[in-house]
C-alpha positions in Angstrom: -32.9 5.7 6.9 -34.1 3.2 4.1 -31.2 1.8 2.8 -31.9 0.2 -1.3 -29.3 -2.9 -1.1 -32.3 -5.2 -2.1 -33.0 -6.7 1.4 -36.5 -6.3 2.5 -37.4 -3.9 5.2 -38.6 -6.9 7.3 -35.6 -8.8 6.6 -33.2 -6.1 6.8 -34.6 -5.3 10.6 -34.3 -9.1 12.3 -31.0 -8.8 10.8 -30.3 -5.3 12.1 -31.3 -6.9 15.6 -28.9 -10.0 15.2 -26.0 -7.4 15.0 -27.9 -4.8 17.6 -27.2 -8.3 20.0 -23.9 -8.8 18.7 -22.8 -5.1 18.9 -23.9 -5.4 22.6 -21.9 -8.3 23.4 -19.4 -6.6 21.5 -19.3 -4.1 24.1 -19.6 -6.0 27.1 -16.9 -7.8 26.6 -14.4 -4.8 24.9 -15.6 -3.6 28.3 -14.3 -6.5 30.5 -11.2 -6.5 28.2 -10.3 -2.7 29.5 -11.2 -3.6 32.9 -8.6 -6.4 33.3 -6.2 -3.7 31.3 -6.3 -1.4 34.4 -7.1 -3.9 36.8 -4.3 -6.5 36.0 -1.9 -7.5 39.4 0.6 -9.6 39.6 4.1 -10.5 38.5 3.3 -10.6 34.6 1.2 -7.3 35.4 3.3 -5.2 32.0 3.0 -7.9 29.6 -0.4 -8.8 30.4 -1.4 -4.7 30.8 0.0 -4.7 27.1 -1.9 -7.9 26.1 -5.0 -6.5 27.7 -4.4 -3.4 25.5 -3.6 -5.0 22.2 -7.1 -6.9 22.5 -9.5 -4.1 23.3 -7.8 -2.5 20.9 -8.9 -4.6 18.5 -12.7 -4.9 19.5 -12.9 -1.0 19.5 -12.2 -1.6 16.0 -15.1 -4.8 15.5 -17.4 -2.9 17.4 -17.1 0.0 14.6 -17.5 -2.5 12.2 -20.8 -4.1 13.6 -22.4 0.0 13.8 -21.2 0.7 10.8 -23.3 -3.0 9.3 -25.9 -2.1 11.2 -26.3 2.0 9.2 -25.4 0.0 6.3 -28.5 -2.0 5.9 -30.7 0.7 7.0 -30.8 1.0 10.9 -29.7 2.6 13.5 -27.2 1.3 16.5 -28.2 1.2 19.7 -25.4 3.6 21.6 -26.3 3.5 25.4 -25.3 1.3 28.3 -28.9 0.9 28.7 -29.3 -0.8 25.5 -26.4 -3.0 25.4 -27.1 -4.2 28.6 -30.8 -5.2 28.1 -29.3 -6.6 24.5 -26.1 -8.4 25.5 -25.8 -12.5 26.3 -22.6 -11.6 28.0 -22.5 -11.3 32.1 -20.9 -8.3 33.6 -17.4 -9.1 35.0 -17.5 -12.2 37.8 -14.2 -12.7 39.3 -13.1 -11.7 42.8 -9.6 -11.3 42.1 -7.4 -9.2 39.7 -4.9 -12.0 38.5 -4.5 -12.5 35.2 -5.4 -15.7 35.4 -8.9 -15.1 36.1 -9.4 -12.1 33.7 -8.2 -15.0 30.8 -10.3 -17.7 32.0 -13.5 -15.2 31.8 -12.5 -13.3 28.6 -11.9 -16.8 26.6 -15.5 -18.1 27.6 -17.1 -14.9 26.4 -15.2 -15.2 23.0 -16.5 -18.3 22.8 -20.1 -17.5 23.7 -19.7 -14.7 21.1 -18.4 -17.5 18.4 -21.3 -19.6 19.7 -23.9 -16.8 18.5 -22.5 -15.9 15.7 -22.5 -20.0 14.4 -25.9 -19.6 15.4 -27.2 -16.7 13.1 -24.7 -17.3 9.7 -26.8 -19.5 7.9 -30.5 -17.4 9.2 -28.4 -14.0 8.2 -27.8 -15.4 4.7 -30.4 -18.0 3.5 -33.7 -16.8 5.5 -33.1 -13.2 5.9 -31.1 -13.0 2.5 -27.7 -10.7 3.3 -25.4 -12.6 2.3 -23.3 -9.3 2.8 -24.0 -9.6 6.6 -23.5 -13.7 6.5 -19.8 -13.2 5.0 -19.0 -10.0 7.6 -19.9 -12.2 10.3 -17.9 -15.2 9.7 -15.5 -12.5 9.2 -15.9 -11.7 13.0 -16.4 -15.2 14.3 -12.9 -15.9 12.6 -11.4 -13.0 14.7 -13.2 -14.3 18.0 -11.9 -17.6 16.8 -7.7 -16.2 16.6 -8.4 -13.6 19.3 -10.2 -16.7 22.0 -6.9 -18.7 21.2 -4.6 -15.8 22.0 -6.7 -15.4 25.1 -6.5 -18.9 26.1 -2.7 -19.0 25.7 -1.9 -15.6 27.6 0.0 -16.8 30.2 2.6 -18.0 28.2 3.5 -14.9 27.2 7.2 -14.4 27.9 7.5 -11.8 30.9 10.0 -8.5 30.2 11.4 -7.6 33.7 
């Protein structure tokens, strides 16, 4: 599909593989997110299932977004486990235990190595590869990593309902 927004076919793919990466570690980590959702233990297991829920949630709803770029400037999105795996940055779930503790210690570093690539590839998006359509949806994201990272960072302070 060739799409006419005035990006050049070269340009429009490098970016199209920027968000092909970013859609992948998209989905590793919406992935991991779920997994400590039905893997949670412990005695703040409900408000941390809830928590859990409330962020993968959310990244089922970025990762549309990042497709949804991707057909939007002329490409298509890679859809198979395959894929995101050979594309992500992100490293499959590491910890040993199911505390809550661990899941939020792991889930805050991948925000941040998410935030981290997307830094990276703003200013290349917008001044090299001129979208500055894609440049502005992006720090869109990185802003969400940003507020969601925080709210994964300070998880266990969430007041427990017993």
């Amino acid at each position: 599909m060739k799409a006419n927004i005035g990006i050049s076919d070269k340009n429009s793919k490098a970016v199209a593989a920027v968000l092909s990466q970013l859609l992948a570690d998209e989905f590793m980590l919406y992935t991991k997110t779920r997994n400590a959702h039905w893997n949670v233990e412990g005695p703040d297991f409900h408000a941390m299932h809830l928590f859990f829920e409330s962020q993968y949630e959310q990244l089922d709803d970025i990762m549309d977004g990042v497709a949804e770029r991707i057909r939007s400037i002329g490409h298509y999105a890679p859809a198979t486990l395959k894929a995101y795996l050979q594309l992500t940055h992100l490293s499959e779930n590491n910890q040993n235990k199911n505390d809550s503790k661990g899941f939020i210690k792991e889930l805050a570093a991948d925000h941040s190595s998410i935030i981290e690539f997307i830094r990276g590839n703003i200013n290349a998006i917008g001044n090299k590869y001129d979208d500055m359509g894609t440049s502005d949806y992006i720090t869109g994201l990185m802003e969400a990593h940003e507020k969601n990272g925080v709210d994964v960072a300070f998880a266990p302070k969430i007041k427990m309902h017993f």
